[in-house]
TILUMGU-563719 format. One record per residue: x, y, z of N, C-alpha, C in turn; residue number from 1. Coordinates in Angstrom, 1 decimal. Example, Ala and Ser with C-alpha at 12.3 -4.5 7.8 and 13.67 -1.06 7.14 Angstrom:
BEGIN
NODE   n.c1   n.c2   n.c3  ca.c1  ca.c2  ca.c3   c.c1   c.c2   c.c3 pos
NODE   13.2   -5.7    7.8   12.3   -4.5    7.8   13.2   -3.3    7.8   1
NODE   12.8   -2.2    7.1   13.7   -1.1    7.1   12.9    0.0    7.9   2
end
This chain:
BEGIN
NODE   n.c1   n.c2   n.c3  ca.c1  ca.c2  ca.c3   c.c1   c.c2   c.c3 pos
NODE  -17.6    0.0   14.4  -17.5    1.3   14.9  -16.5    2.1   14.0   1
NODE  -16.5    3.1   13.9  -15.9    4.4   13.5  -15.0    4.9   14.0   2
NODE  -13.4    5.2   13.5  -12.8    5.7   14.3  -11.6    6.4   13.4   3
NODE  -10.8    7.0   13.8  -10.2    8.6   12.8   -8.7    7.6   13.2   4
NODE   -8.3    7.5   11.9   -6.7    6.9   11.8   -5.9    7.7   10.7   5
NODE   -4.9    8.7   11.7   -3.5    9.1   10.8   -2.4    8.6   10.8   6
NODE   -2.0    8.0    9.7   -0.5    7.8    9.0    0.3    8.6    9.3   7
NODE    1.0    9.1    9.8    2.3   10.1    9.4    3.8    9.5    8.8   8
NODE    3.4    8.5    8.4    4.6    7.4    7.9    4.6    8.2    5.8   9
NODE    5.7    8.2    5.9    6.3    8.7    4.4    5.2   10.1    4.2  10
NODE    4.3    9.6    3.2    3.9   11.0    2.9    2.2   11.1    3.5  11
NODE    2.4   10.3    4.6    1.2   10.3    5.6   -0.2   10.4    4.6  12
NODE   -1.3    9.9    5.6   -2.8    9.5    5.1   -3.6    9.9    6.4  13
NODE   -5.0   10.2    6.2   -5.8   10.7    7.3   -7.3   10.1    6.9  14
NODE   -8.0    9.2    7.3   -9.3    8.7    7.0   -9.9    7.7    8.1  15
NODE  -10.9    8.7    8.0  -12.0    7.0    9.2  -12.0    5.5    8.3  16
NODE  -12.1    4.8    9.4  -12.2    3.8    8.7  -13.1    3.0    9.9  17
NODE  -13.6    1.6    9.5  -14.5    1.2   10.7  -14.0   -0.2   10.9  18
NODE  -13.7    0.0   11.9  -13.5   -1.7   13.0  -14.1   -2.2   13.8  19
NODE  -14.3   -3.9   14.0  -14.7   -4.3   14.6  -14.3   -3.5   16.4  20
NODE  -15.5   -3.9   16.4  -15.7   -3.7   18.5  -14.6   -4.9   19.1  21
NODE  -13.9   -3.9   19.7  -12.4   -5.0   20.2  -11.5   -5.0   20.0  22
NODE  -11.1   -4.3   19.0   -9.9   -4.0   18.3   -9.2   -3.4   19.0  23
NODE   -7.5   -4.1   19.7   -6.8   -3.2   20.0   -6.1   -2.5   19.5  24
NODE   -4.8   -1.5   20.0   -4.0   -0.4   19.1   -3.1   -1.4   18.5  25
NODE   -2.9   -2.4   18.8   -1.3   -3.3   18.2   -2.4   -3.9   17.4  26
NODE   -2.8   -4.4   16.9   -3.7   -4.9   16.0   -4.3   -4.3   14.3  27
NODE   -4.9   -2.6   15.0   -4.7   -1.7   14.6   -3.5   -1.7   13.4  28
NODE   -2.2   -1.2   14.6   -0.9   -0.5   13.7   -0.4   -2.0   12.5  29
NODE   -0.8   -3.4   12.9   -0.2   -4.4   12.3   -1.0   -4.2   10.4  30
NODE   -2.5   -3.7   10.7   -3.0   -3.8    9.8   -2.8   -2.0    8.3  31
NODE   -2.3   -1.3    9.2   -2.2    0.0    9.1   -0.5    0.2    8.3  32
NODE    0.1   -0.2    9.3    1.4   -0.1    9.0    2.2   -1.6    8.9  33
NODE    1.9   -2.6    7.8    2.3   -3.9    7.5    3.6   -4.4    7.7  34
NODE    4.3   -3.5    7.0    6.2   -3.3    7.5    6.6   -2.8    8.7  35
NODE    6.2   -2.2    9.5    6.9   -1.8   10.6    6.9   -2.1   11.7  36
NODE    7.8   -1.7   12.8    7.5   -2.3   14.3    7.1   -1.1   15.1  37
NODE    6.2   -1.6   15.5    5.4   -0.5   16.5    6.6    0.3   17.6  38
NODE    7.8   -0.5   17.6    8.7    0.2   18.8    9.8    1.3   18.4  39
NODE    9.2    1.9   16.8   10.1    2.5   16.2    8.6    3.9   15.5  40
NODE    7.7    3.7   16.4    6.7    4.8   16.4    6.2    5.1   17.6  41
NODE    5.7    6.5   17.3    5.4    7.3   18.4    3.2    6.7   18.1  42
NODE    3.1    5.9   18.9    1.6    5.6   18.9    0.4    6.3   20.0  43
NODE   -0.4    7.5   19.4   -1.3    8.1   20.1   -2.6    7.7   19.8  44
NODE   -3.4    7.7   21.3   -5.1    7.6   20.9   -5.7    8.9   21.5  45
NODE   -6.4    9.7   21.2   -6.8   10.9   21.1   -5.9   11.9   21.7  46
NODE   -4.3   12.1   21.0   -3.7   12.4   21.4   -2.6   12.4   22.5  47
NODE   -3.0   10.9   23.2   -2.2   10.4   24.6   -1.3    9.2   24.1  48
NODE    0.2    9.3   24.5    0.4    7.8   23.9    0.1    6.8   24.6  49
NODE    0.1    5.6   24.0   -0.9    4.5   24.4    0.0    3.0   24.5  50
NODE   -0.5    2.4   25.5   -0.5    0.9   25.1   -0.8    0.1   24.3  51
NODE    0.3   -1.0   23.6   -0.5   -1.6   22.9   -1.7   -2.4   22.8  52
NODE   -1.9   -2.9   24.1   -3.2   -3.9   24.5   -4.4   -2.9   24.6  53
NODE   -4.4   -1.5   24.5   -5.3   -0.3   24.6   -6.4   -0.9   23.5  54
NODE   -7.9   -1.1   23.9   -8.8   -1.6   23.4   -9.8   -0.3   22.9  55
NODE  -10.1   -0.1   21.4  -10.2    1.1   21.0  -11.8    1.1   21.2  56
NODE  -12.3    2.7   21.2  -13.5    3.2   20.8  -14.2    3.8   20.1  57
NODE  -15.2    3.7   19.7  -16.2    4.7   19.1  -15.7    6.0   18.6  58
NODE  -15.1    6.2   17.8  -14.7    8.0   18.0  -13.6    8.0   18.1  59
NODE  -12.5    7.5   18.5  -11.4    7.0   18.9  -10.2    7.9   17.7  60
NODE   -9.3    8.8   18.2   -8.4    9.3   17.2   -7.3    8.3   17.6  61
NODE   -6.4    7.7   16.2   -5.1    7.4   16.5   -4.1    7.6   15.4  62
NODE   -3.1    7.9   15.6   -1.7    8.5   15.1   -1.1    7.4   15.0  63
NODE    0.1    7.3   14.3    0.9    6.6   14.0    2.1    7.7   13.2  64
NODE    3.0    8.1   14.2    4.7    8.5   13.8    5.6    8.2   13.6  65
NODE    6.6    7.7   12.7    7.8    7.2   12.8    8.5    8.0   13.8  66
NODE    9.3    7.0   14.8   10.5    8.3   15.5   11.6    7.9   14.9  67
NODE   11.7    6.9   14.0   13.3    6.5   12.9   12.5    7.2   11.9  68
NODE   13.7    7.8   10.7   13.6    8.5    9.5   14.3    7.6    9.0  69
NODE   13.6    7.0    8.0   14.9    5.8    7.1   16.0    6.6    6.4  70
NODE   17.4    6.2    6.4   17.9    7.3    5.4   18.8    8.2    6.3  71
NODE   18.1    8.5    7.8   18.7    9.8    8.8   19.7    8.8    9.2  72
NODE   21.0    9.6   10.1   22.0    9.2   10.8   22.4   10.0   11.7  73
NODE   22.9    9.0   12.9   22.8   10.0   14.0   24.0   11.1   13.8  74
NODE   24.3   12.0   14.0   25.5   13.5   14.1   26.7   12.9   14.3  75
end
């Protein structure tokens, strides 16, 4: 199946790509985002954020945002 995956990690990427039927979002971000932990991103599926056990679809948009900025410190 077909489904629309954005990066917004460094200088972000935007492209369908096709996955197996079954695929959840934590599966997904493991393959997408190699280095990172899912609990330091903002993770959306057609713009809702989502669980990770969320089992994707056909058509399916998903985001991936860092909410840590490497580099930033808090005030």
């Amino acid at each position: 199946m077909r489904i629309l995956v954005i990066n917004n990690d460094g200088g972000g990427f935007a492209d369908y790509v096709e996955v197996e039927a079954g695929l959840t979002v934590q599966k997904l971000f493991s393959r997408h985002v190699p280095h990172g932990v899912a609990r330091d991103y903002l993770i959306r599926v057609n713009r809702q954020p989502t669980a990770p056990d969320q089992v994707l679809q056909e058509g399916d948009r998903v985001s991936f945002t860092p909410t840590k900025i490497e580099g930033a410190h808090a005030a």
